[in-house]
C-alpha positions in Angstrom: 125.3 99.7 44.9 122.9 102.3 46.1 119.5 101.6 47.2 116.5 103.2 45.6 114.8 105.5 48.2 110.9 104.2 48.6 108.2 103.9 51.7 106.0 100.8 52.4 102.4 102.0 50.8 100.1 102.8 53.1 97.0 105.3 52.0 96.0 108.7 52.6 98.2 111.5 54.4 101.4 109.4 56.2 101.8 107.7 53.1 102.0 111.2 51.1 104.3 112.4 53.8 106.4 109.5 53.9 107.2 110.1 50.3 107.9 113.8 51.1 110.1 112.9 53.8 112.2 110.7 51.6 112.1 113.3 48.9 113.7 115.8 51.4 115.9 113.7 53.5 119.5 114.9 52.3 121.0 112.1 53.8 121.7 109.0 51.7 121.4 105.4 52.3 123.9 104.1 50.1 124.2 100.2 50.9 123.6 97.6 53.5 126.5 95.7 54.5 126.5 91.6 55.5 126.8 92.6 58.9 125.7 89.2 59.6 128.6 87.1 58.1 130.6 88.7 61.1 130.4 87.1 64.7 130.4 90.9 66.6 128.6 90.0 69.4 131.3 89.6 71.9 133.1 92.4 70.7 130.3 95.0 70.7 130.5 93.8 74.5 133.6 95.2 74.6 132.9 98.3 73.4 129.7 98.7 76.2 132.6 98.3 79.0 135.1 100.6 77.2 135.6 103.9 78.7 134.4 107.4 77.9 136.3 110.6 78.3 133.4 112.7 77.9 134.4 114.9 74.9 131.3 115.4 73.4 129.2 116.2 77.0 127.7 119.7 75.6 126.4 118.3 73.0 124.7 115.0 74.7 121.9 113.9 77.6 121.9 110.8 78.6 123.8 107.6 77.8 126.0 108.8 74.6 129.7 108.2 74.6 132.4 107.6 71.7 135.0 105.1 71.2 137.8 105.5 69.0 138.8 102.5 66.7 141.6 104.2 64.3 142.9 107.7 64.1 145.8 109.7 62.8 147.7 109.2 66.3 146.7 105.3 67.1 146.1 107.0 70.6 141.9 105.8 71.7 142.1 108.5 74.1 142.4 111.3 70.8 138.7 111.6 70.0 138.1 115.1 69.4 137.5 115.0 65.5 139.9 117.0 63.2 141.1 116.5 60.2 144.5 114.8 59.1 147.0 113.9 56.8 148.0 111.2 59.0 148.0 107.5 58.0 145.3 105.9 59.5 146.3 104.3 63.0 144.2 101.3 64.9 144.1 102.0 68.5 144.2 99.4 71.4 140.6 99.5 71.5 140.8 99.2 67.5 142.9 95.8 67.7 141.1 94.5 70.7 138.4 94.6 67.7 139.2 92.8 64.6 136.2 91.6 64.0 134.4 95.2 63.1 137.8 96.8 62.0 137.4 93.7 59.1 133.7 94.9 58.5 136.0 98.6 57.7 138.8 96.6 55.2 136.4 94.1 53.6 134.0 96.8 52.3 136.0 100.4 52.2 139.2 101.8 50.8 141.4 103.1 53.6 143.3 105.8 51.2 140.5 108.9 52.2 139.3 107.2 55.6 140.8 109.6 58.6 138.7 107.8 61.6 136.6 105.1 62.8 134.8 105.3 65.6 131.4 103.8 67.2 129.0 105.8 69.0 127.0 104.4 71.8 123.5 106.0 72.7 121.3 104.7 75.3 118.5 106.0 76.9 120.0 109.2 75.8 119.5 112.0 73.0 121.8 114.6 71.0 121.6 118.6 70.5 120.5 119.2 67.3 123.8 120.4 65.8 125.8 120.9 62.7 129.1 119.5 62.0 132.3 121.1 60.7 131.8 124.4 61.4 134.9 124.4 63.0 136.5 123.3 59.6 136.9 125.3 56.5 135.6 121.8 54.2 133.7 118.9 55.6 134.4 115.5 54.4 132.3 112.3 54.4 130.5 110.7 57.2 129.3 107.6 56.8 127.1 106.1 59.8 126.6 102.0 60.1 124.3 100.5 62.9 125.8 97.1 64.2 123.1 96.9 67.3 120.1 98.9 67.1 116.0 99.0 68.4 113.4 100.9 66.7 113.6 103.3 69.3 116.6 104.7 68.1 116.6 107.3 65.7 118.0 110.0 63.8 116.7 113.3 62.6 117.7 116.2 60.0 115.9 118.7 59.5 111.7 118.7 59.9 112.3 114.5 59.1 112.8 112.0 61.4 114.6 108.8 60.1 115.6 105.0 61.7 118.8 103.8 60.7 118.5 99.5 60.0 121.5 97.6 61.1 124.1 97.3 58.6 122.7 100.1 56.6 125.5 102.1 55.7 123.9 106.2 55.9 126.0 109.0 54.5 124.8 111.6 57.0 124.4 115.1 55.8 126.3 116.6 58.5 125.8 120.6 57.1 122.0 120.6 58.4 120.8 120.8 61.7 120.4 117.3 62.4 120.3 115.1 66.2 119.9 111.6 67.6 118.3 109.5 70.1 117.1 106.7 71.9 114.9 105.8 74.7 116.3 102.3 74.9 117.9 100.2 77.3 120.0 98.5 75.0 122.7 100.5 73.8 122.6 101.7 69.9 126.3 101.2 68.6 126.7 102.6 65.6 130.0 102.7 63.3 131.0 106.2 62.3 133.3 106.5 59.5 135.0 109.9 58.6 136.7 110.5 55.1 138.2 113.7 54.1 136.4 115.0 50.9 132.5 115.8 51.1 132.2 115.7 46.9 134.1 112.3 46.1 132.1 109.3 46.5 132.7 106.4 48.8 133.4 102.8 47.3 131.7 100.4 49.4 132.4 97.1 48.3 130.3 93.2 49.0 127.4 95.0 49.9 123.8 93.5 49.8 120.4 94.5 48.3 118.6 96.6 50.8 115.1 94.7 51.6 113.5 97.6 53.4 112.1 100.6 52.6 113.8 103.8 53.9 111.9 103.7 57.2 110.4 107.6 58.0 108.6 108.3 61.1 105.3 110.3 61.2 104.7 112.8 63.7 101.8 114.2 64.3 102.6 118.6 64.7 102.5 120.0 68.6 99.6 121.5 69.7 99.5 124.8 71.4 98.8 122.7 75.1 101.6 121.3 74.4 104.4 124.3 73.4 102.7 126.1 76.4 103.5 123.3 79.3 107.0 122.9 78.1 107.6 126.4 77.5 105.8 127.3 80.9 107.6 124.6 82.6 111.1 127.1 82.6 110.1 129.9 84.5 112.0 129.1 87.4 115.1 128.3 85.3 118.3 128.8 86.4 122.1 128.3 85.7 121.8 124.6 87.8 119.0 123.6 85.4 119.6 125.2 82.1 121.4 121.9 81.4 119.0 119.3 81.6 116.3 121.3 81.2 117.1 121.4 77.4 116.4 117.6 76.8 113.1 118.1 76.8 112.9 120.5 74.3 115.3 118.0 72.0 112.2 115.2 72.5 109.6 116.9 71.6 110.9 117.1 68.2 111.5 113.8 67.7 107.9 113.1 68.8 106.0 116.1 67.0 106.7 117.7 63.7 109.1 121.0 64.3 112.4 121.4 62.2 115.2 120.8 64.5 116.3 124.9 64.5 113.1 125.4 65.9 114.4 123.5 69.2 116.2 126.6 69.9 113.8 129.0 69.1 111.7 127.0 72.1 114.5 127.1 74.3 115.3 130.6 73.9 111.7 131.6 74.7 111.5 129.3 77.1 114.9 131.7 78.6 112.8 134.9 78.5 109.9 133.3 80.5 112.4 133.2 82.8 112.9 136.7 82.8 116.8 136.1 83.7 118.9 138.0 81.1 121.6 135.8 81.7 119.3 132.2 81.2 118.3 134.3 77.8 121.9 135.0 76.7 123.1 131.2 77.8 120.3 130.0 75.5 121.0 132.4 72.6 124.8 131.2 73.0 124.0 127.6 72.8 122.2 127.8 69.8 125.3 129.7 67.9 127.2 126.6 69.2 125.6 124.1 68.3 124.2 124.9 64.3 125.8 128.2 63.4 129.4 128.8 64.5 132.0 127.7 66.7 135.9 127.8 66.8 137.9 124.4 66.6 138.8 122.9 70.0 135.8 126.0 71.6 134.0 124.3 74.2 130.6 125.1 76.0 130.6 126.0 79.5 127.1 125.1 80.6 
């Protein structure tokens, strides 16, 4: 099944943009599982005392950890993603989990699917990034909320986008594209990985979607407000370079700004400083994050 792409009808301007936004949105909802029929609850628990390595830190502010159901080793603690020719391995964590690893048999094939994860996001928010550019092909990542709020949300691009639990999102993962939350509550969302970005996905028992493709409108940033957050970095230094940069990833998901143009604040933000080396640490960031990076390269913030 896929669902047809539409926006509730509202008149004038955000309704014409809505249907722009879902025009341009290269990411796909493709079904909405019975998420439902499965009694997660107490394992989702599980998962919010599981522990987090921290393998993904440069790329994350706040709450955001991962959590490794299967893999190519069966080890929880491998969660740096690569591909594989392995066979698909649960983890402990993975059989501690039956309940959401079901949720993976009952509606996907297992021959192309190389990892399951779930990411947990609270009160937290992602670098806008690209992924795969460590990899010669990217395959398929398919994204499945299993607890969410409408505060959590996702964005590619100029669009920002909320993901419905049990919506199954193939995310297009080549575009500068980010994530976050300002909830309590922890979003945990399902991430499958299967090698092969052009073969399609089988999704079995899926449901009719009920909801529009939900598209947020935000309104474009005024020059105040570039200026106070651009302003606020001329005393920035190596201490503060890190958290510093959170801000910059907010104000795109509340104003209208492509999610390249993060960096192109943060880098100016750099020269205000009038530290070359704030200026080259920003420039660098930015190549890490959306334009190039070497497998297993980290950042050193």
């Amino acid at each position: 099944m896929t669902a047809r792409s539409n926006a509730q009808q509202r008149p004038g301007a955000s309704y014409n943009h809505a249907l722009k936004g879902i025009s341009l949105l290269k990411s796909q909802r493709l079904a909405v599982l019975p998420v439902d029929s499965y009694d997660l609850e107490s394992e989702l628990s599980v998962v919010d005392r599981h522990e987090y390595k921290g393998e993904y830190d440069a790329l994350t502010f706040g709450a955001w950890s991962c959590h490794v159901l299967a893999n190519g080793s069966g080890t929880e603690s491998d969660i740096a993603f690569r591909p594989h020719g392995d066979h698909l391995t649960p983890t402990e964590l993975g059989r501690k989990l039956p309940g959401i690893m079901s949720l993976v048999t009952d509606h996907f094939s297992l021959d192309r699917l190389q990892w399951v994860r779930i990411f947990s996001l609270r009160d937290g928010i992602m670098a806008p990034h690209v992924d795969f550019l460590e990899f010669t092909e990217p395959g398929t990542r398919l994204q499945i909320p299993l607890r969410t709020t409408e505060e959590s949300l996702h964005s590619e691009n100029d669009i920002v986008y909320h993901l419905r639990r049990g919506e199954v999102w193939k995310i297009h993962t080549t575009d500068p594209h980010s994530a976050g939350s300002s909830a309590r509550t922890a979003r945990l969302t399902l991430c499958l990985d299967f090698s092969d970005a052009e073969e399609p996905v089988a999704i079995q028992g899926d449901i009719p979607a009920t909801e529009p493709i939900r598209i947020i409108e935000r309104p474009e940033p005024t020059e105040a407000e570039l200026e106070e957050l651009l302003d606020s970095c001329r005393n920035l230094t190596a201490a503060t370079m890190r958290s510093v940069f959170r801000r910059f990833v907010e104000l795109h998901f509340k104003r209208r700004a492509h999610a390249a143009t993060v960096f192109d604040w943060y880098v100016e933000a750099a020269r205000r400083s009038g530290d070359d080396d704030m200026i080259t640490k920003a420039q660098a960031y930015r190549t890490y994050c959306i334009e190039k990076r070497s497998q297993a390269e980290t950042f050193d913030w």
